[in-house]
C-alpha positions as CSV (number, residue, x, y, z in Angstrom):
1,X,159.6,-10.7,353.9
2,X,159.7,-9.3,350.6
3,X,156.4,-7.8,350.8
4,X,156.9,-6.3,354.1
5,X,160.1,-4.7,352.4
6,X,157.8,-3.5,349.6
7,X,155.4,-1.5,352.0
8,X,158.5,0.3,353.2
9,X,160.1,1.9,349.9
10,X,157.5,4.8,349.0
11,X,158.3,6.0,352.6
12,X,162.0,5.2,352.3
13,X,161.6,7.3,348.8
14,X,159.9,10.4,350.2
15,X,162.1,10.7,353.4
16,X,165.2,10.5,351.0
17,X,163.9,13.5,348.8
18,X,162.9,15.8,351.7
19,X,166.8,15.5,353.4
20,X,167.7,16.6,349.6
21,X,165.4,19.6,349.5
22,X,166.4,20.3,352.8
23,X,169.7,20.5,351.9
24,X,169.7,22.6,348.7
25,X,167.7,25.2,350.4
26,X,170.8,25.6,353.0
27,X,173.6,25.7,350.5
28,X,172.2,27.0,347.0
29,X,172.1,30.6,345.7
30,X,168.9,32.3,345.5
31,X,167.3,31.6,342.1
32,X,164.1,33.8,342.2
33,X,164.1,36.6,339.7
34,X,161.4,38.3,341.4
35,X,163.6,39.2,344.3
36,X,162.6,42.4,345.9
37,X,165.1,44.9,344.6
38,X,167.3,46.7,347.0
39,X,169.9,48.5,345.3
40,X,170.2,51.0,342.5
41,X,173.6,51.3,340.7
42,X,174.9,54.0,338.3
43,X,177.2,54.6,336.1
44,X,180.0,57.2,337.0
45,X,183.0,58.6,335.3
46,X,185.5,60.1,338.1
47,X,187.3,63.8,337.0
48,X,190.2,63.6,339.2
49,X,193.7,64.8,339.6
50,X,194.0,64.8,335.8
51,X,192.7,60.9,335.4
52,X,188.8,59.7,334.7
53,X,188.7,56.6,336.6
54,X,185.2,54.3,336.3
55,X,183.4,53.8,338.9
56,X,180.1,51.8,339.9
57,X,178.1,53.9,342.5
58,X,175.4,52.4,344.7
59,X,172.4,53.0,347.2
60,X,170.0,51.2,348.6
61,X,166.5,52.2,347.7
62,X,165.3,52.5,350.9
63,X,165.7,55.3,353.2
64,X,168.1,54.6,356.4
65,X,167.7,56.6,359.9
66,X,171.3,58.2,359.2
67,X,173.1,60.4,356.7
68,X,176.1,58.1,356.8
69,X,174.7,54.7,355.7
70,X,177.4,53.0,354.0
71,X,177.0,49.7,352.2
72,X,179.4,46.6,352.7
73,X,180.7,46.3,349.9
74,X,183.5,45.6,347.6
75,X,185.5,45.7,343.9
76,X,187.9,43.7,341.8
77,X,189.5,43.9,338.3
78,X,190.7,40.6,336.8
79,X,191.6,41.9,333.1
80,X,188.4,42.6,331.0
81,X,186.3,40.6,333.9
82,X,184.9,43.6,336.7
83,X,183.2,42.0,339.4
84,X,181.3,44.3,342.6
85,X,179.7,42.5,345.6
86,X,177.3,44.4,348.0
87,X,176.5,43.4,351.3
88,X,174.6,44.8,353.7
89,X,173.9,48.3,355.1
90,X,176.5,49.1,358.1
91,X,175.3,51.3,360.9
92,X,178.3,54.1,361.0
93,X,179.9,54.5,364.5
94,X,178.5,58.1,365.0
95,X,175.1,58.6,363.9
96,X,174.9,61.9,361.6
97,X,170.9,62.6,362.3
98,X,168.6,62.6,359.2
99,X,167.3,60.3,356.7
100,X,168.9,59.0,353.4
101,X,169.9,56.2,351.4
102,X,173.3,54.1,352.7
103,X,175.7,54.8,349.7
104,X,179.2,53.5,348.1
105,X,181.3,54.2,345.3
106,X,183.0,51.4,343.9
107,X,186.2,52.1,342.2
108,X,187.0,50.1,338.7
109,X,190.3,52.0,337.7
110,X,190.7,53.6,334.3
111,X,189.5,51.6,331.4
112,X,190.8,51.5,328.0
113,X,188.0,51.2,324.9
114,X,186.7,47.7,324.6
115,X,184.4,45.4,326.3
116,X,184.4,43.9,329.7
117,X,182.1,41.3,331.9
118,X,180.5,42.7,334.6
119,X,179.3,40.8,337.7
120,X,177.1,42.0,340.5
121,X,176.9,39.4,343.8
122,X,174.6,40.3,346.2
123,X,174.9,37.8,349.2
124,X,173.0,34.2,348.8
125,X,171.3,35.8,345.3
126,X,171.8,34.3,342.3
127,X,174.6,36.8,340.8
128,X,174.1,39.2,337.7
129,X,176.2,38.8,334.7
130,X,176.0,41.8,331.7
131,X,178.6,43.5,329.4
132,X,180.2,46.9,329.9
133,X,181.2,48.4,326.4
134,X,183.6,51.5,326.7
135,X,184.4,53.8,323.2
136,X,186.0,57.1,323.3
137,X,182.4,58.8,323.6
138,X,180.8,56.8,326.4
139,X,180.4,53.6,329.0
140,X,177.2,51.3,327.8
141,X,176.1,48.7,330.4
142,X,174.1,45.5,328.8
143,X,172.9,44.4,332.3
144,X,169.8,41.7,330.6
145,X,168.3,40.5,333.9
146,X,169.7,42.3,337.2
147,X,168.8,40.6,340.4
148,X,168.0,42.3,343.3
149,X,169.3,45.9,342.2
150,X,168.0,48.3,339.4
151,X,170.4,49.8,336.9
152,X,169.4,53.7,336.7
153,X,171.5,54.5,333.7
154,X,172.7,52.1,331.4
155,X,174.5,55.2,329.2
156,X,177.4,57.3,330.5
157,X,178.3,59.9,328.2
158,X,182.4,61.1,328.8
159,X,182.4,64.8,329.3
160,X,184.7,66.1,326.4
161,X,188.5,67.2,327.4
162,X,188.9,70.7,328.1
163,X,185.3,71.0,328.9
164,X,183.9,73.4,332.1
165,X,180.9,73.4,333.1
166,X,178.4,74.3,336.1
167,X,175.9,77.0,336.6
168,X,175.7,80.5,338.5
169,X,173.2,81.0,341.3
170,X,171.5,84.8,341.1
171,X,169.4,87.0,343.0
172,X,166.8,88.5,340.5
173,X,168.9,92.3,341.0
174,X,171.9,90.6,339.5
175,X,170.6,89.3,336.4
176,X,172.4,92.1,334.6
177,X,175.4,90.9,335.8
178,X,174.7,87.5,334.8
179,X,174.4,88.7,331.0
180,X,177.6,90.8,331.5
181,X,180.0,87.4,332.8
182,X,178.5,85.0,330.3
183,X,179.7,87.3,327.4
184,X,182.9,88.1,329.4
185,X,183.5,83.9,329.6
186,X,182.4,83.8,325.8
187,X,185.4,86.1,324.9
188,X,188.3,83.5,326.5
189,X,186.1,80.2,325.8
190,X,184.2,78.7,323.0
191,X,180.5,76.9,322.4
192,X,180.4,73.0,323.7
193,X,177.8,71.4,322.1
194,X,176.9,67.9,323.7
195,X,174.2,65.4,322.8
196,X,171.2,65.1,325.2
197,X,171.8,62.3,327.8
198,X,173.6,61.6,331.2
199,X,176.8,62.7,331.7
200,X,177.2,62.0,335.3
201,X,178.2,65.3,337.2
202,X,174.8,66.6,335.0
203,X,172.4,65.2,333.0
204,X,171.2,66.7,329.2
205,X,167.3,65.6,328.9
206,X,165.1,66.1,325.7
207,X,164.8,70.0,326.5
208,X,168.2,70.4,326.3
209,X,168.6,72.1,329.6
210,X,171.0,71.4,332.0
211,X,170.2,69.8,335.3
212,X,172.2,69.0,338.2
213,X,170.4,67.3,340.5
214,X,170.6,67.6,344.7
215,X,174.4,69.3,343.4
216,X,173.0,72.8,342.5
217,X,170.2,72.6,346.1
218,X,169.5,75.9,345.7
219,X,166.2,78.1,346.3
220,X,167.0,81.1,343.8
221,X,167.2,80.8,339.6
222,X,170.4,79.3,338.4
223,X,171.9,79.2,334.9
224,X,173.8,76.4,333.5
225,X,176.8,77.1,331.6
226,X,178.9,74.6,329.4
227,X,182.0,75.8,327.4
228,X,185.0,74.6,325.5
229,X,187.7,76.3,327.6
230,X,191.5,75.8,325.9
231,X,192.6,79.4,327.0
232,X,195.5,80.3,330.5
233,X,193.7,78.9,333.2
234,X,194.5,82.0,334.9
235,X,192.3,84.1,333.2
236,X,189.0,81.9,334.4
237,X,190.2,82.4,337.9
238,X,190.4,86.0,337.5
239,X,186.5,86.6,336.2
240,X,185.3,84.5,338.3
241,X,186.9,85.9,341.4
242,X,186.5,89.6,340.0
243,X,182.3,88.8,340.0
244,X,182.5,87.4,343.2
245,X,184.2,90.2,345.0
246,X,182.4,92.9,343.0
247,X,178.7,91.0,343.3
248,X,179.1,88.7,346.8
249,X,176.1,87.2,347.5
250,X,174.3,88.1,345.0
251,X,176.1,85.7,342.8
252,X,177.5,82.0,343.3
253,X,178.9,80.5,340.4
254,X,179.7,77.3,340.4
255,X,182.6,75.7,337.6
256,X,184.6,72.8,337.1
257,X,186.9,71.0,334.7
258,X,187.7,67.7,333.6
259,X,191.3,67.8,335.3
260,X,188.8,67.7,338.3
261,X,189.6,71.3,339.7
262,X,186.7,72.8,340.7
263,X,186.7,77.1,340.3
Protein backbone atom coordinates (compact mmCIF):
# COMPACT_ATOMS: atom_id res chain seq x y z
CA UNK A 1 0.00 0.00 0.00
CA UNK A 2 2.65 2.25 0.99
CA UNK A 3 4.57 1.83 -2.04
CA UNK A 4 1.65 2.23 -4.33
CA UNK A 5 1.14 5.70 -2.23
CA UNK A 6 4.81 6.42 -2.98
CA UNK A 7 4.41 6.15 -6.93
CA UNK A 8 1.66 8.78 -6.52
CA UNK A 9 3.44 11.88 -4.75
CA UNK A 10 5.82 13.26 -7.61
CA UNK A 11 2.50 13.54 -9.55
CA UNK A 12 0.50 14.76 -6.64
CA UNK A 13 3.57 17.35 -6.24
CA UNK A 14 3.60 18.72 -9.87
CA UNK A 15 -0.31 18.93 -10.24
CA UNK A 16 -0.26 21.04 -6.92
CA UNK A 17 2.48 23.55 -8.31
CA UNK A 18 0.80 24.01 -11.79
CA UNK A 19 -2.89 25.15 -9.95
CA UNK A 20 -0.33 27.62 -8.05
CA UNK A 21 1.21 29.05 -11.13
CA UNK A 22 -2.05 29.06 -12.62
CA UNK A 23 -3.25 31.10 -10.14
CA UNK A 24 -0.65 33.79 -9.68
CA UNK A 25 -0.65 34.48 -13.29
CA UNK A 26 -4.56 35.43 -12.87
CA UNK A 27 -4.28 37.69 -9.89
CA UNK A 28 -0.56 39.14 -9.66
CA UNK A 29 0.71 42.45 -11.13
CA UNK A 30 2.86 42.41 -14.06
CA UNK A 31 6.49 42.17 -12.94
CA UNK A 32 8.38 42.35 -16.37
CA UNK A 33 10.52 45.51 -16.59
CA UNK A 34 10.85 45.06 -20.25
CA UNK A 35 7.22 45.95 -20.83
CA UNK A 36 6.68 47.61 -24.08
CA UNK A 37 6.31 51.29 -23.26
CA UNK A 38 3.21 52.98 -24.06
CA UNK A 39 3.05 56.26 -22.55
CA UNK A 40 5.12 59.37 -22.33
CA UNK A 41 4.58 61.80 -19.37
CA UNK A 42 5.84 65.37 -18.92
CA UNK A 43 6.19 67.61 -16.61
CA UNK A 44 3.93 70.84 -16.67
CA UNK A 45 3.52 73.93 -14.78
CA UNK A 46 -0.19 75.53 -15.42
CA UNK A 47 -0.26 79.69 -15.78
CA UNK A 48 -3.76 80.28 -14.95
CA UNK A 49 -6.06 82.73 -13.58
CA UNK A 50 -3.26 84.12 -11.40
CA UNK A 51 -2.27 80.40 -9.87
CA UNK A 52 0.58 77.77 -11.26
CA UNK A 53 -0.95 74.60 -10.61
CA UNK A 54 1.24 71.14 -11.32
CA UNK A 55 0.23 69.02 -13.63
CA UNK A 56 1.35 65.54 -15.09
CA UNK A 57 0.54 65.47 -18.95
CA UNK A 58 0.34 62.22 -20.95
CA UNK A 59 0.17 60.53 -24.42
CA UNK A 60 0.36 57.48 -25.68
CA UNK A 61 3.27 56.93 -28.12
CA UNK A 62 1.45 55.56 -30.68
CA UNK A 63 -0.48 57.36 -33.16
CA UNK A 64 -4.55 56.88 -32.90
CA UNK A 65 -7.00 57.28 -36.09
CA UNK A 66 -8.53 60.51 -34.21
CA UNK A 67 -7.52 63.93 -33.06
CA UNK A 68 -9.50 63.43 -29.87
CA UNK A 69 -7.99 60.34 -28.29
CA UNK A 70 -8.28 60.76 -24.74
CA UNK A 71 -6.67 58.41 -22.17
CA UNK A 72 -8.71 56.88 -19.12
CA UNK A 73 -7.21 58.10 -16.73
CA UNK A 74 -7.08 59.57 -13.32
CA UNK A 75 -5.30 61.83 -10.22
CA UNK A 76 -5.14 61.97 -6.43
CA UNK A 77 -3.31 63.95 -3.72
CA UNK A 78 -3.02 62.31 -0.33
CA UNK A 79 -0.56 64.96 1.48
CA UNK A 80 3.08 64.73 0.02
CA UNK A 81 1.93 61.14 -1.68
CA UNK A 82 0.72 62.05 -5.66
CA UNK A 83 -0.50 59.15 -7.26
CA UNK A 84 -1.82 59.09 -11.48
CA UNK A 85 -3.30 55.90 -13.00
CA UNK A 86 -3.74 55.60 -16.81
CA UNK A 87 -5.96 53.35 -18.49
CA UNK A 88 -6.68 52.80 -21.68
CA UNK A 89 -7.20 54.92 -24.88
CA UNK A 90 -11.10 55.83 -25.16
CA UNK A 91 -12.54 56.20 -28.63
CA UNK A 92 -14.35 59.85 -28.39
CA UNK A 93 -18.10 59.84 -29.39
CA UNK A 94 -17.49 62.03 -32.52
CA UNK A 95 -14.51 61.16 -34.45
CA UNK A 96 -12.47 64.48 -35.28
CA UNK A 97 -10.62 62.95 -38.61
CA UNK A 98 -6.75 62.85 -38.45
CA UNK A 99 -4.03 61.11 -36.74
CA UNK A 100 -2.45 61.82 -33.33
CA UNK A 101 -1.54 60.71 -30.03
CA UNK A 102 -4.75 60.17 -27.36
CA UNK A 103 -3.75 62.82 -24.60
CA UNK A 104 -4.59 63.93 -20.81
CA UNK A 105 -3.59 66.32 -18.46
CA UNK A 106 -3.58 65.29 -15.02
CA UNK A 107 -4.16 67.88 -12.55
CA UNK A 108 -1.95 67.76 -9.01
CA UNK A 109 -3.04 71.18 -7.47
CA UNK A 110 -0.47 73.80 -6.42
CA UNK A 111 2.44 72.51 -4.54
CA UNK A 112 4.43 74.09 -1.95
CA UNK A 113 8.55 73.56 -1.96
CA UNK A 114 9.37 70.12 -0.68
CA UNK A 115 9.40 66.61 -1.70
CA UNK A 116 6.59 64.33 -2.56
CA UNK A 117 6.07 60.39 -3.77
CA UNK A 118 4.92 59.92 -6.98
CA UNK A 119 3.12 56.83 -8.23
CA UNK A 120 2.28 55.82 -11.79
CA UNK A 121 -0.37 52.57 -12.08
CA UNK A 122 -0.80 51.44 -15.29
CA UNK A 123 -3.52 48.63 -15.28
CA UNK A 124 -2.15 44.86 -14.21
CA UNK A 125 1.65 46.51 -14.48
CA UNK A 126 3.69 46.48 -11.70
CA UNK A 127 3.36 50.33 -10.54
CA UNK A 128 6.20 53.04 -10.70
CA UNK A 129 7.26 54.67 -7.58
CA UNK A 130 9.96 58.00 -7.83
CA UNK A 131 10.31 61.28 -5.94
CA UNK A 132 9.02 64.69 -7.10
CA UNK A 133 11.33 67.51 -5.56
CA UNK A 134 9.78 71.07 -5.90
CA UNK A 135 12.18 74.46 -4.87
CA UNK A 136 11.27 77.90 -5.75
CA UNK A 137 13.23 77.49 -9.22
CA UNK A 138 11.92 74.20 -10.57
CA UNK A 139 9.95 70.59 -10.33
CA UNK A 140 12.73 67.58 -10.50
CA UNK A 141 11.19 64.04 -11.09
CA UNK A 142 13.54 61.01 -9.74
CA UNK A 143 11.49 58.40 -11.60
CA UNK A 144 14.57 55.32 -11.22
CA UNK A 145 12.72 52.53 -13.21
CA UNK A 146 9.33 53.69 -15.01
CA UNK A 147 7.31 50.77 -16.26
CA UNK A 148 5.54 50.91 -19.26
CA UNK A 149 5.74 54.83 -19.82
CA UNK A 150 8.81 57.11 -20.66
CA UNK A 151 9.48 60.22 -18.60
CA UNK A 152 10.34 63.08 -21.43
CA UNK A 153 11.57 65.67 -19.00
CA UNK A 154 12.56 64.97 -15.67
CA UNK A 155 13.31 69.01 -15.12
CA UNK A 156 10.65 71.72 -15.16
CA UNK A 157 12.03 75.04 -14.83
CA UNK A 158 9.21 77.76 -13.20
CA UNK A 159 8.94 80.59 -15.58
CA UNK A 160 9.90 83.72 -13.39
CA UNK A 161 6.88 86.15 -12.03
CA UNK A 162 6.17 88.94 -14.09
CA UNK A 163 7.73 87.24 -17.04
CA UNK A 164 6.18 87.52 -20.91
CA UNK A 165 7.18 85.85 -23.38
CA UNK A 166 6.26 84.47 -27.01
CA UNK A 167 7.44 85.27 -30.40
CA UNK A 168 6.17 87.50 -33.54
CA UNK A 169 5.49 85.86 -36.86
CA UNK A 170 6.83 88.19 -39.96
CA UNK A 171 6.62 88.38 -43.56
CA UNK A 172 10.28 89.24 -44.78
CA UNK A 173 8.79 93.17 -45.89
CA UNK A 174 8.14 93.68 -42.26
CA UNK A 175 11.25 92.99 -40.74
CA UNK A 176 11.74 96.71 -40.24
CA UNK A 177 8.98 96.71 -38.23
CA UNK A 178 10.05 93.93 -36.30
CA UNK A 179 13.38 95.98 -35.18
CA UNK A 180 11.03 99.01 -34.53
CA UNK A 181 8.46 96.99 -31.81
CA UNK A 182 11.26 95.10 -30.02
CA UNK A 183 12.97 98.49 -29.15
CA UNK A 184 9.46 99.99 -28.47
CA UNK A 185 8.74 96.75 -25.87
CA UNK A 186 12.47 97.38 -24.52
CA UNK A 187 11.49 101.00 -23.51
CA UNK A 188 8.39 99.69 -20.92
CA UNK A 189 10.09 96.12 -20.15
CA UNK A 190 13.39 94.89 -19.09
CA UNK A 191 16.06 91.92 -20.10
CA UNK A 192 14.92 88.22 -18.67
CA UNK A 193 17.74 86.19 -18.62
CA UNK A 194 16.83 82.39 -17.96
CA UNK A 195 19.07 79.30 -17.90
CA UNK A 196 18.97 76.93 -20.86
CA UNK A 197 16.39 74.03 -20.22
CA UNK A 198 12.56 73.25 -20.41
CA UNK A 199 10.32 75.47 -19.21
CA UNK A 200 7.20 74.02 -20.40
CA UNK A 201 5.12 76.60 -22.64
CA UNK A 202 9.00 76.70 -24.40
CA UNK A 203 11.98 75.03 -24.15
CA UNK A 204 15.80 76.96 -23.78
CA UNK A 205 18.35 74.27 -25.60
CA UNK A 206 22.28 74.65 -25.58
CA UNK A 207 21.96 77.52 -28.42
CA UNK A 208 20.06 79.50 -26.33
CA UNK A 209 17.27 80.05 -28.72
CA UNK A 210 13.85 79.80 -27.99
CA UNK A 211 11.61 77.08 -29.33
CA UNK A 212 8.14 76.48 -29.07
CA UNK A 213 7.30 73.46 -30.47
CA UNK A 214 3.81 72.45 -32.63
CA UNK A 215 2.64 76.06 -30.52
CA UNK A 216 4.37 78.58 -32.92
CA UNK A 217 3.16 75.97 -36.43
CA UNK A 218 4.05 78.45 -38.54
CA UNK A 219 5.62 78.56 -42.26
CA UNK A 220 7.23 82.15 -42.13
CA UNK A 221 10.48 83.35 -39.70
CA UNK A 222 9.39 84.01 -36.19
CA UNK A 223 11.37 85.74 -33.39
CA UNK A 224 11.17 84.78 -29.79
CA UNK A 225 10.95 87.32 -27.34
CA UNK A 226 11.34 86.97 -23.47
CA UNK A 227 11.09 90.11 -21.06
CA UNK A 228 10.81 91.17 -17.54
CA UNK A 229 7.55 93.17 -17.81
CA UNK A 230 6.66 95.09 -14.25
CA UNK A 231 5.23 98.19 -16.16
CA UNK A 232 0.75 99.25 -16.57
CA UNK A 233 -0.42 96.35 -18.29
CA UNK A 234 -2.15 98.73 -20.44
CA UNK A 235 0.60 99.95 -22.18
CA UNK A 236 1.58 96.22 -23.64
CA UNK A 237 -1.97 96.15 -24.95
CA UNK A 238 -1.60 99.28 -26.65
CA UNK A 239 1.80 98.29 -28.83
CA UNK A 240 0.73 95.35 -29.49
CA UNK A 241 -2.64 96.34 -30.84
CA UNK A 242 -1.10 99.64 -32.48
CA UNK A 243 1.40 96.94 -34.73
CA UNK A 244 -1.33 94.92 -35.45
CA UNK A 245 -3.70 97.46 -36.90
CA UNK A 246 -0.94 99.42 -38.55
CA UNK A 247 1.01 95.98 -40.00
CA UNK A 248 -2.14 93.25 -40.24
CA UNK A 249 -0.94 90.33 -41.60
CA UNK A 250 2.17 91.01 -41.99
CA UNK A 251 2.81 90.59 -38.43
CA UNK A 252 1.42 88.07 -35.69
CA UNK A 253 2.73 88.42 -32.43
CA UNK A 254 2.12 86.13 -30.06
CA UNK A 255 2.65 87.07 -25.84
CA UNK A 256 1.69 85.77 -22.75
CA UNK A 257 2.17 86.14 -18.97
CA UNK A 258 2.45 84.19 -15.95
CA UNK A 259 -1.08 85.46 -14.65
CA UNK A 260 -2.02 83.25 -17.70
CA UNK A 261 -3.44 86.13 -19.90
CA UNK A 262 -2.48 85.63 -23.18
CA UNK A 263 -1.99 89.35 -25.39
Amino acid sequence: MLTRLHKWIPLLCVLLFWQACNTDKTDAPVLDTEVEKEYEIDLWENLANNLRTFQIRVNTIKTQDCLNYYIESSANRNGNNLEINLGKPQIPTLCDRGSSPAKSNLELGSLSNGTYSLTVKLGQIVPSTGRLMVNNGSYFLSMPSPIGFRVLHNTLFRIPDNTIWGYIGYELSALPAVDQFLQDLAKISQEQSLVKGYYGYFNIPDNGIMEFGAQAATDRPILPIVRRFQANEKDLESLISAYRDKYGKELSIHLRNTNGKEY
